[in-house]
C-alpha positions, 0 to 999 in steps of 0.5 A: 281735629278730635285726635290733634286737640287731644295730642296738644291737651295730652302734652300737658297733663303728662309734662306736669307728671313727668316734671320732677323726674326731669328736674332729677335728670337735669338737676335743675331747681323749680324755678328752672324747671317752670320755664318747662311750662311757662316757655310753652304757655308764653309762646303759645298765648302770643301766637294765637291770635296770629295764627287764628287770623293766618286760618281766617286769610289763607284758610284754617285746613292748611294751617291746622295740618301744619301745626299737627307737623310742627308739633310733631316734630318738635315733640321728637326734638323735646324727647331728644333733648340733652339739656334744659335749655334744648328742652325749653327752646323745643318746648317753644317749637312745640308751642308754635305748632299747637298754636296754629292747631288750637283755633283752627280746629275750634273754626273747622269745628264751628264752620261744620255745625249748625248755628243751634249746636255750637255750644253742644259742639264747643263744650264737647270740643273742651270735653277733648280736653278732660278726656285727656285730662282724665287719661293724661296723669296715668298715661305720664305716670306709665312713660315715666316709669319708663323714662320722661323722654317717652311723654314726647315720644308718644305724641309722635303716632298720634300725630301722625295719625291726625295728620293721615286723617287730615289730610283725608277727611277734613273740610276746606272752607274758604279763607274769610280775609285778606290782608296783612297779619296782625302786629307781629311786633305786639306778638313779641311785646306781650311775650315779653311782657309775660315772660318778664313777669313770671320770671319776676315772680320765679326769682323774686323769693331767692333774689329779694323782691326789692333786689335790681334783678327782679324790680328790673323784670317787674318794669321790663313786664311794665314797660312792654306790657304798656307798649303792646296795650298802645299797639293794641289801640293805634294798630291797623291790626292789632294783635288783640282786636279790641273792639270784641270785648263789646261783644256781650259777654265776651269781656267777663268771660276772658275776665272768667278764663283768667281768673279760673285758669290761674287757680287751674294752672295752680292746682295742677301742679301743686298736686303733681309737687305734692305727691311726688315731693312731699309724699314721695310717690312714684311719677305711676302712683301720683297719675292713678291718685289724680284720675278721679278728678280729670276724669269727672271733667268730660263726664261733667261737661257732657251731662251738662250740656242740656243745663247750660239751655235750661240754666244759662251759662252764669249759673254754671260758672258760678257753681263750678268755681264755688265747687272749684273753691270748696276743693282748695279749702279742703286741701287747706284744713285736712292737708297733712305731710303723712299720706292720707288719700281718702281724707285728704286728697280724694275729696279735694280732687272730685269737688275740683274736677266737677268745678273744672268741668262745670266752669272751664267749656261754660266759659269758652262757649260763653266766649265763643257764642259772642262771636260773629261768624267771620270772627270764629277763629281770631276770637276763640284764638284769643280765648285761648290767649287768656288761658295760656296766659294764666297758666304762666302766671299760676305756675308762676304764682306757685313757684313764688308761694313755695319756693325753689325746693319742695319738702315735708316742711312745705305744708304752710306754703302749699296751704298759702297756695290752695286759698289762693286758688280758692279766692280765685275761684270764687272771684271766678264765681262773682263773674259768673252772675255777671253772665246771667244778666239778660243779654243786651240788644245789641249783639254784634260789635264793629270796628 
């Protein structure tokens, strides 16, 4: 589980490094190159939630194996790719694997661990995460010195290796349900939905926010966004089982996980974009800069483990967006088109790294420890959902505050972008207090 969780959490930290020389190679702009990201995120926050249920019908060990195959294999298709296009319908075929990874190893790992270690547990499953993080800008900064194709290839003996493992060492818990698959139709809905707004927000600054095209996507995103919340509440089985958001705690941690993960999603890629566009640092020079702060968001998270007992999960969440905040802002005063690493960059990355990983696994376990046990696998695929979700939208929001092209001129939009981020974290913060209410009564949920 810990090999395949970290191959899927690898992938994204060294497609963002590798994402400039892909846009050289294919001479394609950053509104085209987005979708490198956003067809990822999109197609994984839609199938989530199916595939989390698939684990809870005919068991999570089957389906986990499958998407460490799919994944796999769609890497080699990714590496092999001769146009933008093909990288982006593998990205898609990508997607479809880590979907069927994610909430089943997050199920597997809860099914195997008392019910008193399940935030430890959880939190270190997110700590997988920041390992990745931690190891992930260099490791891309290395393979693409040597080509960007190599950032897929490398997922291929990982792979394999997690799937060797699987097949010997993984429990086989017994599937929790039987019958038929959430409203697959709703899977294809809110994939519209989001598709057509981060493709409004991409186009919007060339085509004009007025322009047919981008009010078109804005109501195609309307309309069928609208259509899959209707689906949603009249549905036998709905995509999105709407009656766990009166679990306690369950809504305004999803509400937490969207709100952080869009400023997430934007400080990752604008420090990707700034070094290399703006700075002009080779892909190998900008993932040894952005260690430090990746690399404190394991070690943070597990040396916390103990506090989120004494302190709650609110007050964590709070501090780490507030830290989070502080980051973005520095960048916002000290930022300057000349490299300075140590009074610019480095400062911002260490308070965002000890924010992400005081928040981001607080927020996952708050979600999770919500949960009924039978409800493990579909609750935390739909965690996962909000994540995937605001990654889109934050690569999105970016891609619109900074335009198509990035140059030294792009301070003033890049600052624009930061305090963003920053009052998204400190939104992130407020929500925080909400979980240090005291629980109440009722702890369960039912349809």
């Amino acid at each position: 589980m810990t090999l395949a969780v970290f191959m899927t959490n690898l992938d994204l930290w060294i497609v963002n490094v590798a994402l400039p020389a892909m846009g050289a190679d294919f001479r394609a702009s950053l509104g085209d190159l987005s979708w490198v990201l956003n067809a990822y995120a999109i197609t994984l926050a839609a199938l989530l939630v199916v595939a989390g249920r698939l684990g809870d019908r005919i068991g999570q060990r089957p389906v986990f194996l499958a998407g460490v195959v799919i994944f796999t294999v769609a890497s080699v298709a990714c590496a092999a790719a001769p146009t933008l296009g093909w990288l982006v319908a593998a990205r898609v075929l990508q997607a479809v694997g880590a979907a069927a990874q994610l909430p089943t190893s997050l199920g597997l790992l809860l099914a195997a661990v008392p019910e008193g270690r399940r935030t430890a547990a959880t939190r270190s499953w997110a700590a997988v995460g920041g390992l990745a993080a931690a190891t992930g800008p260099v490791a891309g900064g290395l393979l693409v010195e040597l080509d960007w194709r190599w950032v897929f290839l490398v997922n291929l003996p990982i792979g394999a290796l997690a799937l060797i493992a699987g097949l010997i060492a993984l429990p086989r818990p017994a599937a929790r349900e039987s019958g038929p698959l959430p409203d697959l139709l709703g899977a294809v809905l809110v994939t519209a939905a989001v598709a057509a707004l981060s493709g409004a927000l991409v186009e919007a600054p060339g085509w004009g926010w007025l322009s047919p095209g981008t009010l078109a996507l804005a109501a195609l995103a309307v309309v069928t966004g609208a259509w899959f919340g209707l689906r949603s509440v009249r549905h036998h089985t709905p995509l999105l089982e709407l009656h766990l958001l009166r679990l306690p705690r369950f809504g305004s941690s999803g509400l937490g996980t969207m709100t952080f993960g869009v400023a997430f999603a934007i400080m990752l890629l604008s420090n990707v974009l700034w070094c290399q566009e703006v700075w002009h640092w080779s892909a190998l020079r900008t993932g040894l800069a952005l260690v430090p702060g990746p690399a404190l968001v394991p070690v943070v998270t597990i040396l916390t483990v103990r506090a989120v007992h004494r302190f709650g999960h609110g007050r964590l969440v709070t501090v780490g967006g507030l830290l989070f905040a502080t980051g973005m802002l520095w960048r916002v005063a000290t930022v300057s088109a000349q490299p300075d690493y140590v009074r610019d960059l480095l400062p911002s990355l260490l308070l965002s790294g000890t924010g992400v990983g005081l928040t981001l696994g607080t927020l996952i376990a708050a979600s999770v420890q919500s949960l009924p046990a039978e409800r493990a696998a579909t609750g935390s695929a739909l965690v996962n959902a909000l994540r995937q979700v605001s990654a889109s939208i934050g690569v999105a929001v970016l891609v619109t505050i900074v335009g198509d092209r990035v140059t030294a001129g792009s301070v003033t939009d890049f600052r624009w972008a930061w305090a963003v981020a920053a009052v998204l974290a400190v939104a992130t913060s407020v929500i925080g207090l909400t979980l240090s209410r005291p629980v109440p009564a009722l702890a369960t949920a039912t349809r």
